[in-house]
C-alpha positions in Angstrom: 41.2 0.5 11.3 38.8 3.4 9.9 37.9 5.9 12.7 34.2 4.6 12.5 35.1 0.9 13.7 37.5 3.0 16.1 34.6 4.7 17.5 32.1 2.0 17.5 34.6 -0.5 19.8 35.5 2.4 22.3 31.6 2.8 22.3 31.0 -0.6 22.9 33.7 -1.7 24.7 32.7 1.4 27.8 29.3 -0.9 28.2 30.7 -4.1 28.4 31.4 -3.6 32.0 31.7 -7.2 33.0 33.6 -8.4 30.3 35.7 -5.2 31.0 36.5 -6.0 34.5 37.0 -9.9 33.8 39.8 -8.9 31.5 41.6 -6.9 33.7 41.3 -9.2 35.9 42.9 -11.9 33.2 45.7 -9.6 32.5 46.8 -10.2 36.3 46.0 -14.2 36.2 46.8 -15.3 32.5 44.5 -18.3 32.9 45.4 -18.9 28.9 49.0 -18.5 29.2 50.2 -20.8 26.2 47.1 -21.6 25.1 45.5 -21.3 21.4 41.7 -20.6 21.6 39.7 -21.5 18.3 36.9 -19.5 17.9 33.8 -20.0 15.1 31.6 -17.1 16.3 30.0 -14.2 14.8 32.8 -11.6 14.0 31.2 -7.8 15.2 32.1 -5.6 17.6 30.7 -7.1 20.7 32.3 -10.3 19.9 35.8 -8.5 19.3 35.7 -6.9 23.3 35.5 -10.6 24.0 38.1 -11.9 22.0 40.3 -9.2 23.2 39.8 -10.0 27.1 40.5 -14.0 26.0 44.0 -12.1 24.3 44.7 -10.3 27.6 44.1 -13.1 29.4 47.4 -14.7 27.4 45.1 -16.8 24.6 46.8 -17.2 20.7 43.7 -16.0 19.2 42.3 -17.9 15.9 38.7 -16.7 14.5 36.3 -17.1 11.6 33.2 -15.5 11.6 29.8 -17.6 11.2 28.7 -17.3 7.3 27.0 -14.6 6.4 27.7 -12.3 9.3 31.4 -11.0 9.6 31.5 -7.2 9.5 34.8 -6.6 7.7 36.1 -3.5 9.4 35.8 -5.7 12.9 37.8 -8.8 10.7 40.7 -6.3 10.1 40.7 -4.5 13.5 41.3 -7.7 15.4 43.8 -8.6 12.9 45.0 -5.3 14.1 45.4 -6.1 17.4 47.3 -9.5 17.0 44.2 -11.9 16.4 44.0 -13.9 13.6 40.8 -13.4 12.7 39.4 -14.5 8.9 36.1 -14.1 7.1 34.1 -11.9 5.4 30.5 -10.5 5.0 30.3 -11.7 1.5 32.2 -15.2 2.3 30.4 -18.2 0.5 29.1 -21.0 2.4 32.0 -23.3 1.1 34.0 -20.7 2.0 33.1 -20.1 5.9 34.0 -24.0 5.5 36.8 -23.4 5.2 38.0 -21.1 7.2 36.9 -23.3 10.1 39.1 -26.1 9.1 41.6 -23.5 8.8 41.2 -22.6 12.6 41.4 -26.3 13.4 44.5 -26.6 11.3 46.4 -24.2 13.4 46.2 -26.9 16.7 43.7 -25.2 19.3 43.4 -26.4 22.7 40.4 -24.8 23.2 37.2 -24.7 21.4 34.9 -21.3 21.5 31.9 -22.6 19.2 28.8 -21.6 17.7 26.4 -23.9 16.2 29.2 -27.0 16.3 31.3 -26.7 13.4 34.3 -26.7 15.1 32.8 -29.8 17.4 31.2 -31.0 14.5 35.2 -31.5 12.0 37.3 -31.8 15.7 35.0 -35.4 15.6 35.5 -35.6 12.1 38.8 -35.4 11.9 39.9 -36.8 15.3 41.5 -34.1 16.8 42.7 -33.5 20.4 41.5 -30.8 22.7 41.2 -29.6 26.0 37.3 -29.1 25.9 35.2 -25.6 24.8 31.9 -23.5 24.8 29.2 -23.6 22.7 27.2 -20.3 22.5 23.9 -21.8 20.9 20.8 -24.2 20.6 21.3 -25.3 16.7 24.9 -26.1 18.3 23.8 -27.6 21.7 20.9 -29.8 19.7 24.0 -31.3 17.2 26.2 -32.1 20.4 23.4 -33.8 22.1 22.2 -35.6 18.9 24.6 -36.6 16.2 28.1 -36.4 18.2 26.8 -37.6 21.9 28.7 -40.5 21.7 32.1 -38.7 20.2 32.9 -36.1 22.2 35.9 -37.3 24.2 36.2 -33.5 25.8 34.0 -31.3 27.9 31.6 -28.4 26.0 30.3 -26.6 28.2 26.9 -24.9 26.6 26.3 -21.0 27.3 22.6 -21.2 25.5 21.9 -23.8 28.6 22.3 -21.2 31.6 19.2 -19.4 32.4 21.1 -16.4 32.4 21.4 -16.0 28.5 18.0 -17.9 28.1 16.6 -14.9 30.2 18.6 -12.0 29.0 20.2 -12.6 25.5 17.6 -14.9 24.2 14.1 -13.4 25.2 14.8 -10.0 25.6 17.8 -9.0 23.3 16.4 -11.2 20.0 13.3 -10.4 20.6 14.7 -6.0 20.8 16.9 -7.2 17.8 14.4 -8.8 16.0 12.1 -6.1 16.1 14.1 -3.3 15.9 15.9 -5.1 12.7 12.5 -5.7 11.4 11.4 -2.1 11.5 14.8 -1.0 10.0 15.0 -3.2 7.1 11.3 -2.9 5.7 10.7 0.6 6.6 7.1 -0.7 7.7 4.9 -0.7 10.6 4.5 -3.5 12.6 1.5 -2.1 14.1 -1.9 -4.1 12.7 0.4 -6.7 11.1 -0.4 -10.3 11.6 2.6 -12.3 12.2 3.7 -15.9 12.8 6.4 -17.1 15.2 7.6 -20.1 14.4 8.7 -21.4 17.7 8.3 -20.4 21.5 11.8 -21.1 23.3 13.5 -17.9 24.5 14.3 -16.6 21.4 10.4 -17.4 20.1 9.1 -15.9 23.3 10.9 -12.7 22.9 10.4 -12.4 19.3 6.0 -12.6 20.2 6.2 -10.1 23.1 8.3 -7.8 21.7 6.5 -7.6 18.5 2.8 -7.7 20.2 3.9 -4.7 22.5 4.6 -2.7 19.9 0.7 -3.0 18.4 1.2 -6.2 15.8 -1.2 -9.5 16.2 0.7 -12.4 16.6 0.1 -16.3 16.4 2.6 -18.9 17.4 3.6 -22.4 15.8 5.0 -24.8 18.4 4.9 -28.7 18.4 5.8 -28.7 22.2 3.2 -29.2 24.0 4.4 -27.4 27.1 5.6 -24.3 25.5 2.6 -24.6 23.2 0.5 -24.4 26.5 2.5 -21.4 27.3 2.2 -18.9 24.5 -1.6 -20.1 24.9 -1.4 -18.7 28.2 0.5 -15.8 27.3 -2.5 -15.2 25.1 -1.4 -15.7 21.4 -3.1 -17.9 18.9 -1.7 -21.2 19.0 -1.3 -24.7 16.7 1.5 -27.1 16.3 2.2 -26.3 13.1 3.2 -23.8 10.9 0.7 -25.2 8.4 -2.8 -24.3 9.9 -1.2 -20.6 10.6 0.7 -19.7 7.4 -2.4 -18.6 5.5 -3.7 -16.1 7.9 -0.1 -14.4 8.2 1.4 -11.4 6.7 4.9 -11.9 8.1 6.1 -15.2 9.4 9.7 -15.5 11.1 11.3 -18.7 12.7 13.0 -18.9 15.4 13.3 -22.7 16.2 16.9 -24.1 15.1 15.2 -26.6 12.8 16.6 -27.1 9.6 13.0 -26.7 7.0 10.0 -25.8 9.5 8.9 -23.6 6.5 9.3 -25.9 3.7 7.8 -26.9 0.0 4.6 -27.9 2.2 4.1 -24.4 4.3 5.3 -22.2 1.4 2.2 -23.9 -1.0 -0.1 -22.5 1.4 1.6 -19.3 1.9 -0.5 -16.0 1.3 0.3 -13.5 -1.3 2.5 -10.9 -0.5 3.8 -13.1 3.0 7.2 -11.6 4.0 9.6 -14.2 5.4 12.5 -13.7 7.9 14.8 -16.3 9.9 16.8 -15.7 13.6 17.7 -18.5 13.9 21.5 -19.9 13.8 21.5 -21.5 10.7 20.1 -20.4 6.9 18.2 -23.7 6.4 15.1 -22.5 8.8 13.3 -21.7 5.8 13.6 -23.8 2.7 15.4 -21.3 0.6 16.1 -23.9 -2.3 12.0 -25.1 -2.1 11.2 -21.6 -2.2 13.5 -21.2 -5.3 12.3 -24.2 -6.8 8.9 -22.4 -7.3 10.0 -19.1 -8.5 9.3 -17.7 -11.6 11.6 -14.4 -11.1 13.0 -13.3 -8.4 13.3 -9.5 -8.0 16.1 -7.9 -5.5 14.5 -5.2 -3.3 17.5 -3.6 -2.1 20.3 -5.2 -0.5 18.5 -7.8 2.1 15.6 -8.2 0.5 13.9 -10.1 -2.7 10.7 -11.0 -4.1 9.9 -14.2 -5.4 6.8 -14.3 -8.3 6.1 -17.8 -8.3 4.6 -19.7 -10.8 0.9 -19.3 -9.8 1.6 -15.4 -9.8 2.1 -15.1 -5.9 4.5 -13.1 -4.2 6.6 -14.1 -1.7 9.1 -11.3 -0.3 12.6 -12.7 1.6 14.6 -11.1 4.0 18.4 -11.4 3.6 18.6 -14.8 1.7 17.0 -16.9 5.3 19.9 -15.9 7.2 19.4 -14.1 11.2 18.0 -11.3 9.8 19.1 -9.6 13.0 23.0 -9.7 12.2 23.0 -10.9 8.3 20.6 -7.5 7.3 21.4 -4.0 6.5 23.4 -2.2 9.1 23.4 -5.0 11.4 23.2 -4.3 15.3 22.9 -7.9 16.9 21.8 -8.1 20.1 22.4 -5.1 22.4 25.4 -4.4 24.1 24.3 -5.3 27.8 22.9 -8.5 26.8 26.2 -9.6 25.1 28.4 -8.2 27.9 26.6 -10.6 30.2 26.7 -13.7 27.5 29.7 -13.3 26.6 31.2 -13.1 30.4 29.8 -16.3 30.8 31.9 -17.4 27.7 34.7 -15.8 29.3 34.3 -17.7 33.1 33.5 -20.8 31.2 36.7 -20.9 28.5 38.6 -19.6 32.3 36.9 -22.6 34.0 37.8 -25.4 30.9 41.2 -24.2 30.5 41.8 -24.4 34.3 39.8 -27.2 35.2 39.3 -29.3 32.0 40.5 -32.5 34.1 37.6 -32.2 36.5 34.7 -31.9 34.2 32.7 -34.7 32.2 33.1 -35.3 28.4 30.4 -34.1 26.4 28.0 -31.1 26.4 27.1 -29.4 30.2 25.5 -26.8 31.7 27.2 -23.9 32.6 28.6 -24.1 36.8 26.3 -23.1 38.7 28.8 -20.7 40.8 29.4 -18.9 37.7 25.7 -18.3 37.2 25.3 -17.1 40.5 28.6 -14.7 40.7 26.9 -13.3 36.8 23.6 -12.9 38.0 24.5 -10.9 41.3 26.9 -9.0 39.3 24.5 -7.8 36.3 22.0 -6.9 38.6 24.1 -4.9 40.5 25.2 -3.1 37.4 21.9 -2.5 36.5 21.7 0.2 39.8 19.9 -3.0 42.3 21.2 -3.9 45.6 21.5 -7.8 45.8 
């Protein structure tokens, strides 16, 4: 391990405080004792202080990253310290593939997931497990959808507690997402005119972050609730990204919706438009429609490319439609805090399945309410508040 990555996990690890103090407390209990956890989750430094607590706690460890964002210095320090951990930055998408059914060939009993491929090949190829986490809403959207009526086994869903709707979703994508935009481009948000596409948490935080720091922004959202929200919140609003697009000069999704920016949306794109995506998955934006109309593409650095397409517009990309936040240039994430609180709640809620997996329903949940609570009082606390 370089002294860098050394630096940067001592760094992050002395801010995790909650995950800190739930591992010590695992290292008494050993609620994993004999237990393999199999993990599909972004592979940086925030998520190695988790993976080590689930380790003290008596887990086998067996991680891949999600595609696109493994940091490779993190990869080889948990291999380091006894977790087989695989996947790289640079890892195809056939090849993230298959280092997830590499971690389900190794037997887990416990599923730690991340937009349901585990879930997703554990159906597939009828496995056996005790139950799991999922840490997002692409994954909590294919659990409630597609597999609904094949999970045999409790997932309980982190993205579903207020907690990280509140905390890692508004306010730490919508940081990340600005603070990502601003290092990646170099430019000023400041008069800009973008388009969120989407207002759940991640949209919401993505709109107030950006407008606070001096950029106009409009909104795209077919819900007619959260629609009615951002209206009140005082953006622009239309249910589609269709009668925005044109007015734009940056548009960035945020939805969990496979194409929201398609063949369709990108024929009414402006020149010069600069698109970004934070959600899970790469297929926000129609990449392959976008290439379909290219004439040349020209790389702008390592994260970024421009698209002449065949009328002579310009189109500019940000690293290839993946979460621009963790797949671009010196990728941060979400801040340390947030994740210390997110990730506690993976750590109670792997605690609570391995534990209790007997007593809880099959299919996806909400995280226990008791855990919520016991979080909650103790992240406000640590943020100097008497509760």
């Amino acid at each position: 391990m370089s002294e860098e990555t050394a630096q940067r996990i001592l760094w992050t690890s002395s801010n995790m405080a909650l995950v800190g103090r739930i591992a010590a407390e695992f290292e008494k209990t050993r609620p994993f004792a004999g237990l393999r956890v199999g993990v599909s989750l972004h592979l940086e430094v925030k998520t190695a202080v988790l993976l080590m607590a689930l380790q003290a706690g008596g887990a086998e460890v067996v991680a891949t990253g999600n595609y696109g964002t493994s940091q490779d210095d993190v990869v080889s320090h948990l291999n380091e310290q006894g977790i087989d951990a695989r996947g790289s930055g640079s890892d195809s998408r056939q090849r993230h593939l298959s280092h997830v059914e590499s971690v389900l060939d190794s037997g887990p009993d416990i599923l730690l997931d991340n937009g349901a491929d585990l879930a997703r090949r554990v159906v597939a190829r009828g496995l056996a497990v005790l139950g799991g986490t999922e840490e997002t809403t692409s994954g909590h959207n294919i659990l409630a959808g597609e597999l609904a009526a094949h999970l045999s086994f409790p997932i309980i869903v982190i993205n579903d507690t207020p907690l990280k709707a509140l905390v890692e979703n508004k306010h730490a994508v919508g940081q990340s997402t600005y603070e990502s935009f601003c290092r990646i481009t170099n430019l000023m948000p400041q008069g800009k005119r973008f388009l969120i596409v989407g207002y759940g948490w991640c949209g919401r935080g993505i709109a107030h972050y950006m407008r606070a720091n001096g950029a106009e922004v409009a909104v795209a959202e077919i819900d007619e609730i959260k629609a009615l929200e951002a209206a009140l919140d005082g953006f622009r609003v239309a249910d589609s990204v269709a009668a925005l697009i044109a007015d734009a000069d940056v548009a960035i999704t945020a939805t969990g919706v496979d194409g929201v920016i398609g063949a369709d949306e990108l024929a009414l794109a402006p020149d010069g438009l600069l698109l970004g995506n934070t959600g899970h998955f790469d297929r926000e934006i129609d990449v392959p429609a976008l290439d379909a109309q290219t004439a040349e593409r020209i790389p702008l650095g390592d994260v970024l490319a421009r698209h002449v397409l065949e009328d002579g517009r310009t189109i500019d990309l940000i690293a290839e439609g993946r979460m621009f936040n963790l797949a671009g240039s010196q990728p941060k994430g979400n801040t340390i805090e947030s994740m210390d609180m997110g990730f506690a709640l993976q750590a109670r809620s792997l605690e609570r399945v391995a534990r209790d997996h007997a007593s809880l329903p099959s299919g996806a949940q909400p995280v226990p309410d008791d855990i919520n609570r016991a979080l909650a009082r103790a992240f406000t606390r640590q943020m100097g508040n008497a509760v």
